[in-house]
N, CA, C and O atoms as a GROMACS GRO file, in nm:
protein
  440
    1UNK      N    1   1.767  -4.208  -4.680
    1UNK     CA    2   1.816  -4.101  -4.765
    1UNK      C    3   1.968  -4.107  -4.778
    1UNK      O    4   2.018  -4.098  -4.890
    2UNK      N    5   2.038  -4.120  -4.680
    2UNK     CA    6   2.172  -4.158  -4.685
    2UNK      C    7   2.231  -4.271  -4.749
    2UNK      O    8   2.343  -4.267  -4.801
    3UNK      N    9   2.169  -4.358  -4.747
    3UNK     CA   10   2.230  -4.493  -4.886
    3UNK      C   11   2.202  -4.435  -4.970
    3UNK      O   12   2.296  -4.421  -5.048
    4UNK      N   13   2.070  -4.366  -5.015
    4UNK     CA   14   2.054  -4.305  -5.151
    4UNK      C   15   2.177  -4.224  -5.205
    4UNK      O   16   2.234  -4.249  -5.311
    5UNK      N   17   2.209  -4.130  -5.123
    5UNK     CA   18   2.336  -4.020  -5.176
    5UNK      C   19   2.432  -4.122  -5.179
    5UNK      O   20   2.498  -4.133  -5.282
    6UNK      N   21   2.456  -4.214  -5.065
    6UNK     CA   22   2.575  -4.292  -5.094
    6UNK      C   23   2.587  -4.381  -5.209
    6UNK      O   24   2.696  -4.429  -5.238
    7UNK      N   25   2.473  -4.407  -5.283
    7UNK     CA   26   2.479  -4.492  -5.420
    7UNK      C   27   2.519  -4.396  -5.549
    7UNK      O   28   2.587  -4.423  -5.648
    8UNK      N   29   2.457  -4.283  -5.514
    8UNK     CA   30   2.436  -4.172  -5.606
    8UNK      C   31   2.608  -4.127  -5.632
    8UNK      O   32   2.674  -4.135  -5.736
    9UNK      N   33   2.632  -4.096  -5.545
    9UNK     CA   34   2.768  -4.052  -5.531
    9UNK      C   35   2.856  -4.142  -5.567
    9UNK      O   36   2.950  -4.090  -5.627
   10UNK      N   37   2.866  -4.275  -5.552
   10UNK     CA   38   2.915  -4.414  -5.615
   10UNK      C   39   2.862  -4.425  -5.778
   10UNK      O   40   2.947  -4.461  -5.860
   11UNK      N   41   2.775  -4.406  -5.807
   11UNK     CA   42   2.752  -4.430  -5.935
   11UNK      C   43   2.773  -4.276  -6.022
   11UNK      O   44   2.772  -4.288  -6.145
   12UNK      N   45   2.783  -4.198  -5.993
   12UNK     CA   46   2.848  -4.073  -6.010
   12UNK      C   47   2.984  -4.095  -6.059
   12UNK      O   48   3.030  -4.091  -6.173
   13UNK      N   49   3.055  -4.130  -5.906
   13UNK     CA   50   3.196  -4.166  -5.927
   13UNK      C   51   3.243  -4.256  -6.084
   13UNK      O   52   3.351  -4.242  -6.142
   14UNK      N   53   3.152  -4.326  -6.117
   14UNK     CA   54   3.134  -4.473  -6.217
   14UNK      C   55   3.113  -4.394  -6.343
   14UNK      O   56   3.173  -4.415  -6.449
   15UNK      N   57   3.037  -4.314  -6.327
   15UNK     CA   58   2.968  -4.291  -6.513
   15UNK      C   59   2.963  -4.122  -6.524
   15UNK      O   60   2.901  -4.078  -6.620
   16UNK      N   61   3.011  -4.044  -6.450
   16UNK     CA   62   3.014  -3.882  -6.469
   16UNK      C   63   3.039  -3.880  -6.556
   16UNK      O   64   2.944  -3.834  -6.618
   17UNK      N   65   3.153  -3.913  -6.651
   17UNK     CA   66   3.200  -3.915  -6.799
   17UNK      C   67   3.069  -3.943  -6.901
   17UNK      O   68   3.061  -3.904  -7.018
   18UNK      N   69   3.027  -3.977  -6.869
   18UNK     CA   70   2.872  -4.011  -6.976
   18UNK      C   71   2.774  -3.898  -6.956
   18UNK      O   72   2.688  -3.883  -7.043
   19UNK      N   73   2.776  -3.802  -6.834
   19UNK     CA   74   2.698  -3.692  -6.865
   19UNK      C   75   2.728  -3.580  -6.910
   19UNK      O   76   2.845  -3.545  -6.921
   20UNK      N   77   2.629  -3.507  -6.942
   20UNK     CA   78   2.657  -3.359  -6.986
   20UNK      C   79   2.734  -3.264  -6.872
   20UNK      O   80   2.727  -3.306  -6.757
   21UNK      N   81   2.814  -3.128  -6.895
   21UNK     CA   82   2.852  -3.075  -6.836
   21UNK      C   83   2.741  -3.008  -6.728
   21UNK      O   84   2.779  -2.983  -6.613
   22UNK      N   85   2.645  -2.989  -6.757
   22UNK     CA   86   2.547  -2.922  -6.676
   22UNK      C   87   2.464  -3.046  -6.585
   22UNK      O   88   2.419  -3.025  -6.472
   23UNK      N   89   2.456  -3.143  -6.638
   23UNK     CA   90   2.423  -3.289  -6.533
   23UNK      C   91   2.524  -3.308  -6.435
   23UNK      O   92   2.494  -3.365  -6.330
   24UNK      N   93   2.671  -3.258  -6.459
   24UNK     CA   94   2.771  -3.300  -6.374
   24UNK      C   95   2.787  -3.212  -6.290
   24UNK      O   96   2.814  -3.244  -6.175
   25UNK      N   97   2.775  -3.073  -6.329
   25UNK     CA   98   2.716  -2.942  -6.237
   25UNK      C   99   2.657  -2.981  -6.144
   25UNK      O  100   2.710  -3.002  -6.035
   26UNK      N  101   2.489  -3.005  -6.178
   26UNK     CA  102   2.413  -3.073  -6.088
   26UNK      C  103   2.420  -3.116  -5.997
   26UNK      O  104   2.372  -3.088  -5.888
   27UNK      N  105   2.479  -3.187  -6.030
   27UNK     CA  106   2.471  -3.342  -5.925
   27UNK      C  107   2.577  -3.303  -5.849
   27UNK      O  108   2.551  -3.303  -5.729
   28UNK      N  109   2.717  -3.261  -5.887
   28UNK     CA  110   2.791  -3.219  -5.787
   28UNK      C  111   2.781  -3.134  -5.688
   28UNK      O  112   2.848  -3.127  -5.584
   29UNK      N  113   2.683  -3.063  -5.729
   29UNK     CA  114   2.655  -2.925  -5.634
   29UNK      C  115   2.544  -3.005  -5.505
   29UNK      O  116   2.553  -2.994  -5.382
   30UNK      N  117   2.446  -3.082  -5.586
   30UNK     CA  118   2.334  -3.140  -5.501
   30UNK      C  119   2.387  -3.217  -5.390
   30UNK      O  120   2.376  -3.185  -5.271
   31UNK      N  121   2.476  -3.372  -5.457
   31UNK     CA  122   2.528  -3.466  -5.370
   31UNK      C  123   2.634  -3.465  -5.310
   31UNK      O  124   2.638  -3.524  -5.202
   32UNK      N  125   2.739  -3.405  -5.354
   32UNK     CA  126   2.894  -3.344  -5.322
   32UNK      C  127   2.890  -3.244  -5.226
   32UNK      O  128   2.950  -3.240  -5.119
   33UNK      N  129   2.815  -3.166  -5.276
   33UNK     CA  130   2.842  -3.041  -5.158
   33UNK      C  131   2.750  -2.938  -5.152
   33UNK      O  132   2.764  -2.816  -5.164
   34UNK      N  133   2.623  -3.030  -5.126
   34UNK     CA  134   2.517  -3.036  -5.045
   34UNK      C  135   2.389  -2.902  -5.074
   34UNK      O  136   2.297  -2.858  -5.006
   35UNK      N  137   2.436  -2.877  -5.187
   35UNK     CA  138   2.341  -2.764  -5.212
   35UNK      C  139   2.173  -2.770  -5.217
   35UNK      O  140   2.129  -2.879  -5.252
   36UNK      N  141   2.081  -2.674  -5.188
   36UNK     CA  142   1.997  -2.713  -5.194
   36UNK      C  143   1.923  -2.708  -5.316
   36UNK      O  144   1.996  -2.668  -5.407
   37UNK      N  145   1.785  -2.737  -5.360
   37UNK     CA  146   1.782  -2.708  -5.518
   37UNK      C  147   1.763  -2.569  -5.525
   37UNK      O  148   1.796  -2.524  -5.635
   38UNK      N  149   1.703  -2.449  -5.408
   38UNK     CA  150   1.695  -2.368  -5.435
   38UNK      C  151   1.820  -2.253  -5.447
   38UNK      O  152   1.800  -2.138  -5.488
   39UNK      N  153   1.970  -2.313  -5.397
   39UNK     CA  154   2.033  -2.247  -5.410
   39UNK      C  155   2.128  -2.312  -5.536
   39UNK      O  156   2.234  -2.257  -5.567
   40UNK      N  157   2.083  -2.428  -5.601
   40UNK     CA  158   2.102  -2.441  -5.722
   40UNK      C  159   2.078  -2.372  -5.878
   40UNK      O  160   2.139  -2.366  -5.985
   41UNK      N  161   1.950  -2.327  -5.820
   41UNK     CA  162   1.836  -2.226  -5.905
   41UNK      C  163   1.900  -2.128  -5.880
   41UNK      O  164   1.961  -2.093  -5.981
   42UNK      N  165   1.921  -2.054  -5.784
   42UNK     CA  166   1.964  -1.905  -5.782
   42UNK      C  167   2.093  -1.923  -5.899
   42UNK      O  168   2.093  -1.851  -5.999
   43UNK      N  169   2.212  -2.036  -5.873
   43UNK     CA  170   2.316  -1.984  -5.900
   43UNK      C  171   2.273  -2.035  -6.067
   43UNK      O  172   2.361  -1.972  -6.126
   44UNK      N  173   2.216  -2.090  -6.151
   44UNK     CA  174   2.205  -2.126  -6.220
   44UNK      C  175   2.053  -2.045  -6.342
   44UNK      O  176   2.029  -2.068  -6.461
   45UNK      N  177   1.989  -1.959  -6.247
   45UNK     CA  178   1.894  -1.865  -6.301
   45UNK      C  179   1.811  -1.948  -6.361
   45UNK      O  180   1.790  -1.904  -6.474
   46UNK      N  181   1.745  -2.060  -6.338
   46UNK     CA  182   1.679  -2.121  -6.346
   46UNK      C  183   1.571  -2.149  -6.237
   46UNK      O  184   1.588  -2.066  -6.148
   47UNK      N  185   1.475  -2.225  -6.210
   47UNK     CA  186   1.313  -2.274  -6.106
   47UNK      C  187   1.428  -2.390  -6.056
   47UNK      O  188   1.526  -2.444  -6.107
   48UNK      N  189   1.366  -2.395  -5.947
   48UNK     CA  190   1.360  -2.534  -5.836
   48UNK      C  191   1.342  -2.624  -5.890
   48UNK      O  192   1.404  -2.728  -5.866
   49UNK      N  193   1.232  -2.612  -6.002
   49UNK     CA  194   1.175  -2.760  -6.085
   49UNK      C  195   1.254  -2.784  -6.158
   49UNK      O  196   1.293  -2.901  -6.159
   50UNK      N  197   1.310  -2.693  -6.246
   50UNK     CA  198   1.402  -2.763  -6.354
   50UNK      C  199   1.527  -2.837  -6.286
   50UNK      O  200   1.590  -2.931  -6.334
   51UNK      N  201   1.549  -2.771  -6.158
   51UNK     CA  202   1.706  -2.842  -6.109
   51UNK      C  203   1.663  -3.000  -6.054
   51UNK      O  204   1.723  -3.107  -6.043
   52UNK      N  205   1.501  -2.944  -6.021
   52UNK     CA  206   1.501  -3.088  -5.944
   52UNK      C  207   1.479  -3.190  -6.060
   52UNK      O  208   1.530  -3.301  -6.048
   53UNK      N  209   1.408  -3.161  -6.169
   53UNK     CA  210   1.371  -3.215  -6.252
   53UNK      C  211   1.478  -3.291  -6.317
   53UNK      O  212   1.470  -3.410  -6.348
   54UNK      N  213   1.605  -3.196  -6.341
   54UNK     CA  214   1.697  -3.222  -6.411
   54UNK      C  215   1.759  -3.338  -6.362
   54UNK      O  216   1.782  -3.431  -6.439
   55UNK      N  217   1.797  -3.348  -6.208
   55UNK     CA  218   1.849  -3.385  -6.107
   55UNK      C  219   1.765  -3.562  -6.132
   55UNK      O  220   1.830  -3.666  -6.130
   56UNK      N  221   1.676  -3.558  -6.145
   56UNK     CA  222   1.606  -3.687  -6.105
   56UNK      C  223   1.600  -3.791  -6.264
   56UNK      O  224   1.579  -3.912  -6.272
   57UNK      N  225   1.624  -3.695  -6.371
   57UNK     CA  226   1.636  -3.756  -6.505
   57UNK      C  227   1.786  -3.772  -6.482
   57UNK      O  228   1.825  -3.855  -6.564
   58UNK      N  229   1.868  -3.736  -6.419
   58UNK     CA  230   2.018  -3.795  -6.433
   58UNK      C  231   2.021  -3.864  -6.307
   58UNK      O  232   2.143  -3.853  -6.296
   59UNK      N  233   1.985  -3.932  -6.193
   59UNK     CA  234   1.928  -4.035  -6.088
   59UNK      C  235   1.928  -4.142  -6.205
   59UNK      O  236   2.016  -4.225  -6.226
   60UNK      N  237   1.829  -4.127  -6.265
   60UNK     CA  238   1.770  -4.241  -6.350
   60UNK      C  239   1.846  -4.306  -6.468
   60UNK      O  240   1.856  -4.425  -6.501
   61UNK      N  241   1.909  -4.170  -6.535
   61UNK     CA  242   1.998  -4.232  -6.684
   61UNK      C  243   2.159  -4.281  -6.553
   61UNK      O  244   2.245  -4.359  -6.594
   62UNK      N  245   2.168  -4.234  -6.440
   62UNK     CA  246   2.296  -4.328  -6.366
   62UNK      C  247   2.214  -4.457  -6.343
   62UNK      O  248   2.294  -4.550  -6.356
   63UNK      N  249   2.120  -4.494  -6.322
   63UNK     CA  250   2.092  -4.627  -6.274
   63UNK      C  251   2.079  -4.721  -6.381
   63UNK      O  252   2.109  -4.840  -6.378
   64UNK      N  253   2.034  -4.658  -6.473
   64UNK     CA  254   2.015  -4.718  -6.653
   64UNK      C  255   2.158  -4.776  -6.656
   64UNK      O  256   2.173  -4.898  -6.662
   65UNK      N  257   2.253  -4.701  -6.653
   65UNK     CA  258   2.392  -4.708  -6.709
   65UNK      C  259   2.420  -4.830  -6.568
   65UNK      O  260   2.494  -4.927  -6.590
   66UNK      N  261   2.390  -4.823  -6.507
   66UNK     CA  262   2.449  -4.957  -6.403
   66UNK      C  263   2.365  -5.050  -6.413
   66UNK      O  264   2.396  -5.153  -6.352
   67UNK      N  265   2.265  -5.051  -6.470
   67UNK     CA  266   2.213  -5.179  -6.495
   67UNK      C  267   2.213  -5.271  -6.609
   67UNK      O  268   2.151  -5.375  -6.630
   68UNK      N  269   2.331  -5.176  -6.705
   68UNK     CA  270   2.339  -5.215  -6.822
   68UNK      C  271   2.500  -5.260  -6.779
   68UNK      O  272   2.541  -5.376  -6.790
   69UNK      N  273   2.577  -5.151  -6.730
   69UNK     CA  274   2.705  -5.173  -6.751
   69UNK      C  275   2.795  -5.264  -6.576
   69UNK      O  276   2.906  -5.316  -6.569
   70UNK      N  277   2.689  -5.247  -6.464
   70UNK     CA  278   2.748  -5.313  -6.371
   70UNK      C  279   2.857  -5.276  -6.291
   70UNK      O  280   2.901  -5.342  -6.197
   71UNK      N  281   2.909  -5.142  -6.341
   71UNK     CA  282   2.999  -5.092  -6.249
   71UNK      C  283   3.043  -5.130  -6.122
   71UNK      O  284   3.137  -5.198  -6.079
   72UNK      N  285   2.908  -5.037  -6.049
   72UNK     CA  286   2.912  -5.047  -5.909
   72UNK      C  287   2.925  -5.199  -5.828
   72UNK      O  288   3.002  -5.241  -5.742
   73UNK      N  289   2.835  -5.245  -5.884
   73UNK     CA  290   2.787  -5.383  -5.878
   73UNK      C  291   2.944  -5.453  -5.849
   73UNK      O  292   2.978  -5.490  -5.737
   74UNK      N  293   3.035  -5.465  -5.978
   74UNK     CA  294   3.156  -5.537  -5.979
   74UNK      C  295   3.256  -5.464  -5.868
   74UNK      O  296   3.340  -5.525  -5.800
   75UNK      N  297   3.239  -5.366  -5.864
   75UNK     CA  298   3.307  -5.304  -5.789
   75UNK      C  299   3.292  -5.337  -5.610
   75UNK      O  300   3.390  -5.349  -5.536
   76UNK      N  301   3.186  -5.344  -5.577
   76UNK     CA  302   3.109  -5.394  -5.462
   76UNK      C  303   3.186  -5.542  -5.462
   76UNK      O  304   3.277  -5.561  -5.380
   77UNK      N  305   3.149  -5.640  -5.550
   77UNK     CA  306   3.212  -5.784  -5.506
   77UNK      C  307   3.353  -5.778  -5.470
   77UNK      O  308   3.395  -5.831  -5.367
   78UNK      N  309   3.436  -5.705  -5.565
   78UNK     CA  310   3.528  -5.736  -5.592
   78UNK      C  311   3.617  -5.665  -5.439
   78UNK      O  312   3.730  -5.712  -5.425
   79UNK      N  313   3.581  -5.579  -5.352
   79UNK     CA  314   3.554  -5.533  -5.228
   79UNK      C  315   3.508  -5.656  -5.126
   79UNK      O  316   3.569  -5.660  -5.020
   80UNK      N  317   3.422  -5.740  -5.147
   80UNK     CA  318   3.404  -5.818  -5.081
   80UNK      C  319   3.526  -5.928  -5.084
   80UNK      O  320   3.593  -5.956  -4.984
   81UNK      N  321   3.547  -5.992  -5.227
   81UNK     CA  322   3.622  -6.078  -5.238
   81UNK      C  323   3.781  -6.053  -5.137
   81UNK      O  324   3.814  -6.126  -5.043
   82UNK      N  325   3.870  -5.918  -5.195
   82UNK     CA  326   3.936  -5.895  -5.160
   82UNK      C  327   3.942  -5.866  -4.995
   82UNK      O  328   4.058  -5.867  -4.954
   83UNK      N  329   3.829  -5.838  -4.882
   83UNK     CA  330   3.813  -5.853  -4.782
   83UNK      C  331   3.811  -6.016  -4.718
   83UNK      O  332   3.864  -6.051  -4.612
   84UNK      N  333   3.735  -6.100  -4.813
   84UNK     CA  334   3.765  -6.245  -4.769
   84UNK      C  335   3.919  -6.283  -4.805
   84UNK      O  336   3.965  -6.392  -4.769
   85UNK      N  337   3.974  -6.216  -4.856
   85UNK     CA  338   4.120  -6.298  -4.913
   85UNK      C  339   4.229  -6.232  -4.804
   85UNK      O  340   4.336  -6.284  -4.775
   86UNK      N  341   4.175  -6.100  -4.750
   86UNK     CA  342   4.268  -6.056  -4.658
   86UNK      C  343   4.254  -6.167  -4.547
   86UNK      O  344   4.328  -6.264  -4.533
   87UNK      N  345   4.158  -6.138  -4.479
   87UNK     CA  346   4.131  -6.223  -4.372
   87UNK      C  347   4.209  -6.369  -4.392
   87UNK      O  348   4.290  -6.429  -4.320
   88UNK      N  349   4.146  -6.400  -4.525
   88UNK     CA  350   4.265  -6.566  -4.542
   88UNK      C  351   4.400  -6.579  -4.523
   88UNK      O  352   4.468  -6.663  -4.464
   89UNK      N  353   4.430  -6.461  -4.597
   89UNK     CA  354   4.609  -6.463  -4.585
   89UNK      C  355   4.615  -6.457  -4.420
   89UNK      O  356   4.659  -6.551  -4.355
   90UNK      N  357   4.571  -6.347  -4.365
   90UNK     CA  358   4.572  -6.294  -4.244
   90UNK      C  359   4.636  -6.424  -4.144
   90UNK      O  360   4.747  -6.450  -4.098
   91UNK      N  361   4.490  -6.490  -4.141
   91UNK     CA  362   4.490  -6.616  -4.140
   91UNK      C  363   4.557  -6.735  -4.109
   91UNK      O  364   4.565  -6.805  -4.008
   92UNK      N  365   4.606  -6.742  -4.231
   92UNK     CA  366   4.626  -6.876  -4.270
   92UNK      C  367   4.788  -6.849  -4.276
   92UNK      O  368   4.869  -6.923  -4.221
   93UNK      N  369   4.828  -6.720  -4.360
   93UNK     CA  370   4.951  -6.684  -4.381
   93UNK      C  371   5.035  -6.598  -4.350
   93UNK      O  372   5.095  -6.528  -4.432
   94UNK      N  373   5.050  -6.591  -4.211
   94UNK     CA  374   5.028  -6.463  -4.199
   94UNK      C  375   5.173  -6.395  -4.190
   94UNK      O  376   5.200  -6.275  -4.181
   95UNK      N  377   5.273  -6.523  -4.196
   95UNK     CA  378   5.392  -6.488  -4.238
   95UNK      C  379   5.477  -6.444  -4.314
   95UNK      O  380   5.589  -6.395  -4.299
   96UNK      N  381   5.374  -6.479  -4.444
   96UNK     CA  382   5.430  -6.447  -4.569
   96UNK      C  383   5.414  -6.290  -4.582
   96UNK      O  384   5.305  -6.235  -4.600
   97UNK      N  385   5.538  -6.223  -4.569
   97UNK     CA  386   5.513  -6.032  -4.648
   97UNK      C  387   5.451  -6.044  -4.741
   97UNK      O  388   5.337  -6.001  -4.758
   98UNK      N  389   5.540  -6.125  -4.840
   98UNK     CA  390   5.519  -6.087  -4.980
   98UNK      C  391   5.356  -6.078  -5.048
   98UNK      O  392   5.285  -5.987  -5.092
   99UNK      N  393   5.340  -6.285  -5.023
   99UNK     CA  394   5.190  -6.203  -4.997
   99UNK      C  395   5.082  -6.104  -4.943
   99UNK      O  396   4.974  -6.084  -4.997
  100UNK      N  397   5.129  -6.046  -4.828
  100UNK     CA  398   5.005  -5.988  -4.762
  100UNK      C  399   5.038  -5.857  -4.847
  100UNK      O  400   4.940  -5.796  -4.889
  101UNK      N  401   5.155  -5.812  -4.874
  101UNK     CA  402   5.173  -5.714  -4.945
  101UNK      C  403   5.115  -5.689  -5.126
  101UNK      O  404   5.096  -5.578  -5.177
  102UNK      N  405   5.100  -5.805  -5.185
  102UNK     CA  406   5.028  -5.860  -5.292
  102UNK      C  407   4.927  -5.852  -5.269
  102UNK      O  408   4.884  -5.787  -5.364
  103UNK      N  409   4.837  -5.875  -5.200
  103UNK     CA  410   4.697  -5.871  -5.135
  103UNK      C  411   4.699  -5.682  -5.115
  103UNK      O  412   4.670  -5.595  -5.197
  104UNK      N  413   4.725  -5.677  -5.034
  104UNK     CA  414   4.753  -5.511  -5.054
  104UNK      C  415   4.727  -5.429  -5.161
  104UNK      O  416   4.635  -5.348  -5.169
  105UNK      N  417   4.824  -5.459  -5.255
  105UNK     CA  418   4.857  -5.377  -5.355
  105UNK      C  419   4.729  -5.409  -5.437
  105UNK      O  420   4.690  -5.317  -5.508
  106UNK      N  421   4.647  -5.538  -5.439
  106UNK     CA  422   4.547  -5.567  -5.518
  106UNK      C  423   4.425  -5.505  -5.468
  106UNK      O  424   4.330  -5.477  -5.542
  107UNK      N  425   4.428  -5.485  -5.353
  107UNK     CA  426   4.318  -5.389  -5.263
  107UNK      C  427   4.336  -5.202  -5.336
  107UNK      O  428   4.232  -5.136  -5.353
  108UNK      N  429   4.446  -5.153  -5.362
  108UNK     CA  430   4.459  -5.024  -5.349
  108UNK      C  431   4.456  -5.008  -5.528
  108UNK      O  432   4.502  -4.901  -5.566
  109UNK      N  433   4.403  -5.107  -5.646
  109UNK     CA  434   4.382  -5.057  -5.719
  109UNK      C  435   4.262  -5.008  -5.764
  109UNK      O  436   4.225  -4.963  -5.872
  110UNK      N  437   4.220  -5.025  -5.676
  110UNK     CA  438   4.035  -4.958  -5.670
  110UNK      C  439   4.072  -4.877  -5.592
  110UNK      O  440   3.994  -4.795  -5.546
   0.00000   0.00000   0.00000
């Protein structure tokens, strides 16, 4: 259940801009800060079902959108890569500021 929120919340992060204001409600209240669906319903005067309902059709149109658009995905390598390149400089170079600081700065634009 916890990778789940942790993908959810990652692909959230990626494509919120593509949902509706009331999908972004949602999901923030659910995965962000932990609401349950029934105290989603109260605050929203709506059933359990519709939040959950709602909740699980925007699960699905985020995974649509990453399997089309790759977000997360690129984002993930590019995390990896930059972890193998630290270690290299680390490494190999470990004298050079300039680089490790270049390496750095290429890490902190994600």
């Amino acid at each position: 259940m916890l990778e789940k929120t942790m993908r959810m919340n990652y692909l959230y992060d990626f494509y919120q801009a593509l949902l509706t204001p009331k999908q972004r409600n949602y999901m923030t209240l659910y995965y962000l800060d932990d609401y349950s669906l029934g105290e989603i319903a109260e605050q929203y005067k709506v059933s359990r079902q519709a939040v959950y309902d709602n909740i699980r059709r925007t699960e699905a149109m985020l995974e649509q959108y990453e399997e089309k658009l790759g977000l997360l995905q690129k984002y993930e390598r590019r995390q990896q890569l930059i972890g193998r390149l630290k270690d290299y400089v680390r490494q190999h170079y470990s004298a050079d500021a300039e680089l490790a600081a270049l390496v750095n700065e290429l890490d902190e634009l994600d």
